[in-house]
C-alpha positions in Angstrom: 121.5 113.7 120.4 119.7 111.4 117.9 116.5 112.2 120.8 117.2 115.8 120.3 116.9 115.7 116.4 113.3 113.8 116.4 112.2 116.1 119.3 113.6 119.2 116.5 111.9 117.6 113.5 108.3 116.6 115.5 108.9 120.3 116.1 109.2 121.6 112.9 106.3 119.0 111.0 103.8 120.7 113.5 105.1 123.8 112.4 104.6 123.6 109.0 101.2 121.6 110.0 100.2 125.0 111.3 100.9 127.1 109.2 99.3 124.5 106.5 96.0 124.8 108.5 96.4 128.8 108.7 97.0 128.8 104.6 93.8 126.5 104.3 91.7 128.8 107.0 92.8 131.7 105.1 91.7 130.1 101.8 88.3 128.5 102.6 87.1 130.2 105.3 85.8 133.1 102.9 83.2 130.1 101.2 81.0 131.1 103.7 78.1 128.9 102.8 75.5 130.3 105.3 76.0 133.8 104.0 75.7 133.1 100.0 72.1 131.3 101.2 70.9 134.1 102.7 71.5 136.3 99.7 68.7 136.3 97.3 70.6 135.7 93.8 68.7 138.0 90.8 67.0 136.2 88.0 69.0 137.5 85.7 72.6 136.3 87.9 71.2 133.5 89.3 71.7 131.1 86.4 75.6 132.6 85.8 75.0 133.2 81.5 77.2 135.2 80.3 76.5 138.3 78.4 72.7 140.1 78.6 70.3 138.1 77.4 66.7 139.0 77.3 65.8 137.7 81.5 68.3 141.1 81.9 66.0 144.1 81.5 67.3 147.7 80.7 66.1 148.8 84.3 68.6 145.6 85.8 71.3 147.6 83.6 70.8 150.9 84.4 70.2 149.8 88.1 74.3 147.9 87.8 75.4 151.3 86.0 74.4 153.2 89.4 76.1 151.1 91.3 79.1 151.0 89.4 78.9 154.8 90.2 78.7 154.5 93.9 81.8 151.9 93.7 83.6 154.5 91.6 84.8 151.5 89.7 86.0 153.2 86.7 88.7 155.1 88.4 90.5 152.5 89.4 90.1 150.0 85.9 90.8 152.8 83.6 94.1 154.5 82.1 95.0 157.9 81.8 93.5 158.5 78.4 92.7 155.2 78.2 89.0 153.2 77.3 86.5 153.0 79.8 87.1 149.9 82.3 89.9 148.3 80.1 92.3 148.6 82.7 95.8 149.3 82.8 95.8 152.1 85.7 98.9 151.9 88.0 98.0 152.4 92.0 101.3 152.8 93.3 102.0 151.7 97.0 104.7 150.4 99.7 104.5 147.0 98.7 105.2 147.4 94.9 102.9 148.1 91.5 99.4 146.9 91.1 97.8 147.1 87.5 94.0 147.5 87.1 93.0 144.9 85.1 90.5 145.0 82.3 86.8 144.4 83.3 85.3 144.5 80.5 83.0 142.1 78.3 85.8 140.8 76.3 86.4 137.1 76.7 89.8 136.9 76.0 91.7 139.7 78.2 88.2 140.8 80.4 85.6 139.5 82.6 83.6 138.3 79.3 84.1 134.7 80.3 82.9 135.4 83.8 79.6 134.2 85.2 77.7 136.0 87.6 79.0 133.9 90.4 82.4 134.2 89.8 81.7 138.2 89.9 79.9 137.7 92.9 83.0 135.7 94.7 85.4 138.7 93.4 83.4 141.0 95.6 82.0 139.2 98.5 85.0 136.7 98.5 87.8 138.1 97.4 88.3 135.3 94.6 88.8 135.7 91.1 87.6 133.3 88.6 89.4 129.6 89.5 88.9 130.6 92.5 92.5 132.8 92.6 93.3 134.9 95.7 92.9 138.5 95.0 95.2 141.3 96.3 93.1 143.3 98.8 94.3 146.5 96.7 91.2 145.4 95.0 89.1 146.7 98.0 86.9 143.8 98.6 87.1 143.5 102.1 84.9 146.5 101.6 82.7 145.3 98.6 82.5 141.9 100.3 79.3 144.1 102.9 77.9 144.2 98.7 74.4 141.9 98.4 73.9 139.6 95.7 71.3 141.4 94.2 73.4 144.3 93.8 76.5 142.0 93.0 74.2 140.2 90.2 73.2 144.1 88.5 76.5 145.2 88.6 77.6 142.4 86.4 74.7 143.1 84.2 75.9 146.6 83.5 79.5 145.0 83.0 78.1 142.6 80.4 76.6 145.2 78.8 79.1 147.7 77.6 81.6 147.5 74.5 84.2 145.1 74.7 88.0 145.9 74.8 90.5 143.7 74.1 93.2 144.9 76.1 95.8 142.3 77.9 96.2 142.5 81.5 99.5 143.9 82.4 101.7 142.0 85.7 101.5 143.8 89.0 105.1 144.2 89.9 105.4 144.0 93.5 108.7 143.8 95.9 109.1 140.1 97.3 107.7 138.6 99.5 104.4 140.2 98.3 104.6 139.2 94.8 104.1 135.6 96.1 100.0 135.4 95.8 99.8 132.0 98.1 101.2 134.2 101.4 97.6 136.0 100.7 96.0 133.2 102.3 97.9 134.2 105.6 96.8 137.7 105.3 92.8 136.6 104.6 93.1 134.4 107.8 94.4 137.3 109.8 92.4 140.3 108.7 89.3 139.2 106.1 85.8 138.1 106.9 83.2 138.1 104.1 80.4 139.9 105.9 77.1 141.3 103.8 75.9 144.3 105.3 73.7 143.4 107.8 70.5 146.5 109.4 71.1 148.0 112.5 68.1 147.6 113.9 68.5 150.3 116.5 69.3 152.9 113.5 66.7 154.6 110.9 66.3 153.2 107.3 68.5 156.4 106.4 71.3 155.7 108.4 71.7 152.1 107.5 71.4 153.2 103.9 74.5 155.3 104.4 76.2 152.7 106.3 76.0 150.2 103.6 76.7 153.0 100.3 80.0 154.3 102.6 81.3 151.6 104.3 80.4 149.0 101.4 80.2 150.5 98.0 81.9 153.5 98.4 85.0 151.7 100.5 85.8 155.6 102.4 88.0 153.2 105.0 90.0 152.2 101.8 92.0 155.4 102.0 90.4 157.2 105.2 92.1 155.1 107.9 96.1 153.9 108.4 97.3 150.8 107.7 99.5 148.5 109.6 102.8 147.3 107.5 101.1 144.5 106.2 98.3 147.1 104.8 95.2 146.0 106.8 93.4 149.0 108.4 90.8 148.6 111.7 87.6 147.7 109.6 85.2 149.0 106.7 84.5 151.7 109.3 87.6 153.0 110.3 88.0 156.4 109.0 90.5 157.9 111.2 92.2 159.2 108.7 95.8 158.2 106.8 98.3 158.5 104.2 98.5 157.2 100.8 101.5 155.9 100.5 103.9 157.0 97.8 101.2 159.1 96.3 102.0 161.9 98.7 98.3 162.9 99.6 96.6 162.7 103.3 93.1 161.5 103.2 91.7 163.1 106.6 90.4 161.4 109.8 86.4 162.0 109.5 86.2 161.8 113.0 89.1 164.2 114.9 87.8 167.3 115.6 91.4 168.6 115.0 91.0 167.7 111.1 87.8 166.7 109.9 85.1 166.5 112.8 82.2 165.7 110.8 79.5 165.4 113.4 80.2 169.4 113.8 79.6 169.7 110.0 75.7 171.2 109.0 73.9 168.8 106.7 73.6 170.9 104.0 77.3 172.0 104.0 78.6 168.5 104.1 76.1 167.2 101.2 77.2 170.6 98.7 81.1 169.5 99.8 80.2 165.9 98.5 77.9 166.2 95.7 79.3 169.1 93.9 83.2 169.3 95.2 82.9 172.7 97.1 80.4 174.2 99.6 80.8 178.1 101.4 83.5 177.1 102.9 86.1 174.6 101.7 86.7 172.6 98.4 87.8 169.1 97.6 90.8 168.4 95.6 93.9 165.8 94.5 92.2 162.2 94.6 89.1 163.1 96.2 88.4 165.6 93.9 88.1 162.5 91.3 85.7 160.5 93.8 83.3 163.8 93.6 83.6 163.8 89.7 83.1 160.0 88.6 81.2 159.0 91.6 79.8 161.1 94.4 77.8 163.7 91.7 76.3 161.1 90.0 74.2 159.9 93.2 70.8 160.5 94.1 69.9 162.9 96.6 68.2 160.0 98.8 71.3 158.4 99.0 73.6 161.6 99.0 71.5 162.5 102.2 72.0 159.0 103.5 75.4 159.2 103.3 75.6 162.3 105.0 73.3 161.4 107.6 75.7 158.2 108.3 79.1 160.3 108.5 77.9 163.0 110.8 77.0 160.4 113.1 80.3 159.2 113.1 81.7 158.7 116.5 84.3 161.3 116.9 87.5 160.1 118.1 89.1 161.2 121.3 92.7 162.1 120.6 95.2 161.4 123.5 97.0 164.3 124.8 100.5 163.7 124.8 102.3 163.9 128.3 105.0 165.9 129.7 107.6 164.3 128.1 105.9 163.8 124.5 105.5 167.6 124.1 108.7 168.1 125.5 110.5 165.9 122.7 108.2 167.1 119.7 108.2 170.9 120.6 110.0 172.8 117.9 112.9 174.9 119.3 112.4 178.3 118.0 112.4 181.2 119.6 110.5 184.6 119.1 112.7 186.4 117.1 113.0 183.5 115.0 108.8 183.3 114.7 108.5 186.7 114.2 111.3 186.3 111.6 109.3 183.4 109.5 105.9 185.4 110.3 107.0 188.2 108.4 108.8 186.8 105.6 105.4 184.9 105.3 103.2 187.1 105.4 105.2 189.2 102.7 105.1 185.9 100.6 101.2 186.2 101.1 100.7 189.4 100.2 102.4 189.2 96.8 101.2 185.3 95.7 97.7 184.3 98.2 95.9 187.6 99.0 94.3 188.1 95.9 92.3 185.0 96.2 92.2 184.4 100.0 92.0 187.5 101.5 94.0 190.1 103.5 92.5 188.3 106.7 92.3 184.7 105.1 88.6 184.6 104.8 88.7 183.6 101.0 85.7 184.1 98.8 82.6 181.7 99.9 81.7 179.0 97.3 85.1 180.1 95.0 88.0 180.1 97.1 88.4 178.7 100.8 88.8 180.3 103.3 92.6 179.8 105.7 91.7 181.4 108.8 90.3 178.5 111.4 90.6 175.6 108.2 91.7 172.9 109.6 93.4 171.1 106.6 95.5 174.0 106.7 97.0 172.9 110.2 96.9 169.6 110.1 100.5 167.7 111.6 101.2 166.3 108.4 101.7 169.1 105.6 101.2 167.2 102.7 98.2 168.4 101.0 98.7 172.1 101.3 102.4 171.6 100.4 101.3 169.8 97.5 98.6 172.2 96.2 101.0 175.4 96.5 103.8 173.6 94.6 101.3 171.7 91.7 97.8 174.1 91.9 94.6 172.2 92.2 91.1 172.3 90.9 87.7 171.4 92.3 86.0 168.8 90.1 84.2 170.0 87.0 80.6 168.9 88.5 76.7 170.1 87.6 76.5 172.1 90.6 79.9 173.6 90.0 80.3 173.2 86.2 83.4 175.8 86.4 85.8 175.6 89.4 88.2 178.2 89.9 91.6 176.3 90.8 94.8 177.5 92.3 97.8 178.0 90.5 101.1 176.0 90.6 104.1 177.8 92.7 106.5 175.6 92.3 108.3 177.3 89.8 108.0 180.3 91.0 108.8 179.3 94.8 111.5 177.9 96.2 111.1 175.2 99.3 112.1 177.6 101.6 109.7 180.0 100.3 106.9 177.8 100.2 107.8 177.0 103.9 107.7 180.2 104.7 104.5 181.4 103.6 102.7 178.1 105.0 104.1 178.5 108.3 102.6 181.7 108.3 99.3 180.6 107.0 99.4 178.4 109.7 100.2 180.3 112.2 98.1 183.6 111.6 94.2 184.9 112.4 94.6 182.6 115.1 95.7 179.5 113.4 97.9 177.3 115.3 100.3 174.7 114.1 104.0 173.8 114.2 106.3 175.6 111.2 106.7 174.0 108.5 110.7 173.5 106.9 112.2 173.3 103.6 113.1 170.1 103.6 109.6 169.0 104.5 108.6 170.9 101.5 111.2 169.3 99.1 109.8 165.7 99.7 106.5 166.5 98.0 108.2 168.6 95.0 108.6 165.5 93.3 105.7 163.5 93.9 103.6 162.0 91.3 100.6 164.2 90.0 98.7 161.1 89.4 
């Protein structure tokens, strides 16, 4: 017995040995030495002063400002009504709360303190200053593909604007996740600092898009599922996913049942982008925001890029289900029933959608998208249309689009089985096909946060 209890405890202290050597991995393995030598380091960031001094010029500023724009940084680190950067935004998820915190030049409650290394290890690293694990709702696994010369003018711009004293609020998470040291478990299994890096067999175009959409522009960050621990398949995963709790479905860029880019013209895909709406379709709900702080802002050399990148993503081959699958997901509804929901839709239409979108569903180019053969419209999961009937929706306010027309709420005016109704037969008319949609499908979004 006495053998059995050292043979349990030798056990146990290689155990916790283990998973002492995965928590260090996790930790250091980010310092990846090699990397930060082979990133050239500004003048102005190289010597980590805080603040701009005169080595920062105006062009270093404006050059960070840009960028800041590509990252769409301010989204994130500022409040509903709130000043610009000072944090306090709430990004609600299945794990808990997470609070923005405040990035601006103040000393006390910001990043004023910060040199431009310790900026530099929040994006390539994942680190704050101290060296403190960040939560990867802080998309760095993204930002880490960032180069220090970019990193270094991005803090420039950062030091540069007014200061805000505004105190950090706590995340409040669910536990386990609100204990930060189990991050170093989550870094050992799913982080890897990794600078972009040229792909020598692409152009100078497509690598530029690579880096602004994979890197900057973190699309993965909400185009692409996560597993229940939240890591996705990589910075260029953009097969599409939900964002948990906030009730909106960010498309997969890459199934030709959704959102096939590679079949997309150029021009069409860049008007979609830079100004929230092309002939076709319009943006709206949180991408509609990327479009308005971010996307418009851009340059047309690196609005092209980044189209020039996406349409050359590979599209994804989506396996048929087999005999059984179809079997145990086919809805069970029989003509009469269809024709039943077709024409209580359609009547629905006729009274509420027509106006705007057509007796055939062809909408109004450039002002109101078209139904008939839109794929968002019949997409398995129904949560953005359901969500724009019920709550309306406007494209962004943008220069090429300065004043959207929107769709009205009809939540009010609707009831769940009503909206149901009238979707199911959006979805299901001009030759649209998709599965019905039901009431109580409908009533899970009625409540969901506008935010």
């Amino acid at each position: 017995m006495k053998r059995f209890y050292l043979i349990l405890l030798a056990l146990v202290a290689v155990g916790l040995l283990g998973a002492a050597g995965v928590a260090a991995y996790g930790y250091y393995l980010v310092d990846d030495h090699q990397v930060l030598a082979e990133q050239p380091k500004s003048a102005n960031g190289s010597n980590g002063a805080n603040g701009v001094n005169s080595a920062e010029t105006a062009d270093l500023v404006a050059r960070g400002e840009y960028l800041v724009r590509a990252g769409n940084c301010m989204s994130c680190h500022t409040a509903r009504g709130g000043a610009a950067f000072a944090g306090g935004r709430v990004l609600q998820t299945e794990f808990g709360d997470f609070v923005a915190p405040n990035i601006t030049p103040d000393v006390k409650t910001g990043i004023g303190g910060w040199s431009a290394e310790d900026f530099w290890q929040a994006l390539h690293n994942g680190k704050g200053r101290g060296g403190r694990m960040l939560y990867p709702a802080f998309p760095y696994t993204n930002y880490s593909q960032v180069t220090r010369t970019d990193s270094d003018a991005m803090y420039a711009y950062f030091q540069s604007i007014p200061k805000i004293e505004r105190p950090n609020q706590p995340h409040e998470l669910r536990f386990p996740y609100d204990q930060r040291a189990l991050l170093a478990f989550w870094r050992a299994a799913y982080f890897r600092p990794s600078v972009y890096r040229q792909d020598t067999q692409q152009s100078a175009e497509w690598n530029r898009g690579a880096y602004l959409v994979n890197g900057l522009g973190h699309c993965s960050a909400c185009h692409s599922s996560r597993n229940m621990l939240g890591a996705n398949a990589g910075t260029a995963d953009l097969s599409g996913g939900e964002l948990a709790l906030t009730s909106w479905y960010a498309p997969s860029l890459a199934n030709g049942k959704e959102i096939n880019l590679a079949q997309w013209q150029a021009p069409q895909l860049l008007a979609l982008l830079k100004h929230g709406i092309n002939a076709d379709t319009a943006v709206s709900g949180p991408m509609a925001e990327v479009v308005s702080a971010s996307l418009q802002h851009l340059s047309e050399q690196d609005m092209n890029a980044m189209v020039t990148y996406l349409r050359a993503t590979p599209a994804v081959k989506v396996e048929e289900k087999d005999l059984l699958d179809r079997a145990l997901s086919a809805q069970n509804i029989s003509k009469e029933t269809m024709d039943g929901v077709m024409k209580s839709g359609a009547a629905l239409y006729k009274t509420h959608c027509m106006d705007c979108h057509g007796a055939a569903g062809a909408g109004v180019p450039s002002i109101y998208p078209a139904l008939k053969g839109n794929p968002a419209i019949q997409t398995q999961l129904v949560a953005n249309p359901v969500r724009l009937i019920l709550a309306g929706g406007f494209p962004p306010v943008t220069k090429g689009n300065p004043r959207p027309y929107g769709m009205p709420p009809f939540g009010q005016v609707l009831s769940d089985n009503e909206v149901a109704l009238v979707l199911s037969y959006v979805r299901n008319a001009w030759g649209n096909q998709a599965s019905v949609v039901t009431a109580p499908e409908v009533n899970r979004y009625r409540t969901a946060t506008l935010d």
